[in-house]
C-alpha angles and dihedrals in degrees: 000000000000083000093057099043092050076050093056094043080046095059101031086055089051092047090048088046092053096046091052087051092060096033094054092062100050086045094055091044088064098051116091122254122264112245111208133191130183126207127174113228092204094053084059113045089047086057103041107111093216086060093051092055099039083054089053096042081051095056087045090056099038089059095044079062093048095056094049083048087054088043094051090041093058094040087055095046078047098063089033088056099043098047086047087055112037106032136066125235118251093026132119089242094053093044089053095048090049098049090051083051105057084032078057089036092057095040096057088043083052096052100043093061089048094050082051107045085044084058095054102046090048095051087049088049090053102050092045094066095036077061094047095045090047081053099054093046087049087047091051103046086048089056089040096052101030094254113169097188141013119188132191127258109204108170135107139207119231124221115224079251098058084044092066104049092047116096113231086256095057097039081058087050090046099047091035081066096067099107089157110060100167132018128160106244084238078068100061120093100168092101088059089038088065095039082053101048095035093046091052091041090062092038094246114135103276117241116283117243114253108257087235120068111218124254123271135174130276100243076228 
């Protein structure tokens, strides 16, 4: 009796299996169909306009700083020089000069690390919002066009000239980031990615979506 009843649970579990198996099909027929975009962040963000002249407003200010670092640097050879030259060692004179020159000493240390800590949050600051902002541009076109999904597309090609100067360890880290090996060229938005960005950066309309949204695989 227990034979036949396991029987019973047997064949009901093979009949359920083999309606799900024509049932699935017909299921994912009537989904519709993933459409699915790529874009490549470092490709944008070397061709947005706003990240060229903030590059070139960084290295303005970067040698403005220089210049004050040259400036401190001789102020503090020329204390160095005079009390050398002009006053003699173990005496008050010579205490006193030489106290001014490690208090400038640190001060200039001091500044220096600030200048340089105040370069680096505001670098992180602003590559923090050009990616938000590449984000919500991705994020726009996708809506605009339908889009279900976007990846990233991190790699980089290597000219025979970078290749060169890599060393065998960095061209593996390189080629390890392709995450994205194949896309149909339809299915890369990182060229409107930069018009929209660069048109919104000048203050120009941005460029309309096309009304039909291009073609992406099924995910089948």
């Amino acid at each position: 009796m227990l034979q036949s009843f396991r029987r019973l649970q047997y064949a009901g579990s093979v009949l359920l299996v083999a309606s799900l198996a024509f049932t699935l099909p017909s299921l994912a027929e009537d989904a519709p169909p993933t459409r699915i975009a790529v874009a490549s962040p470092s490709r944008v963000l070397h061709s947005m306009q706003e990240v060229i002249d903030l590059r070139t407003t960084e290295k303005a200010e970067l040698g403005k700083l220089g210049e004050q670092e040259q400036t401190k640097k001789k102020e503090l050879e020329d204390l160095v020089e005079r009390r050398n030259k002009f006053t003699k060692p173990g005496t008050d004179d010579y205490q006193k000069q030489s106290t001014e020159i490690l208090q400038k000493t640190l001060e200039d240390r001091n500044w220096a690390e600030f200048q340089q800590a105040q370069l680096g949050r505001d670098n992180k600051q602003h590559m923090q919002d050009l990616f938000d902002k590449i984000k919500l541009t991705i994020a726009k076109i996708a809506e605009e066009r339908k889009i279900d999904l976007v990846l990233s597309d991190q790699g980089t090609d290597l000219t025979p000239d970078e290749l060169d100067k890599l060393s065998a360890d960095q061209v593996n880290q390189i080629l390890h980031g392709h995450n994205v090996l194949y896309n149909s060229k339809t299915l890369d938005i990182t060229d409107d990615v930069i018009a929209r960005l660069n048109a919104a950066y000048k203050g120009s309309s941005p460029p309309a979506a096309p009304a039909t949204p291009a073609p992406a695989p099924s995910g089948k």
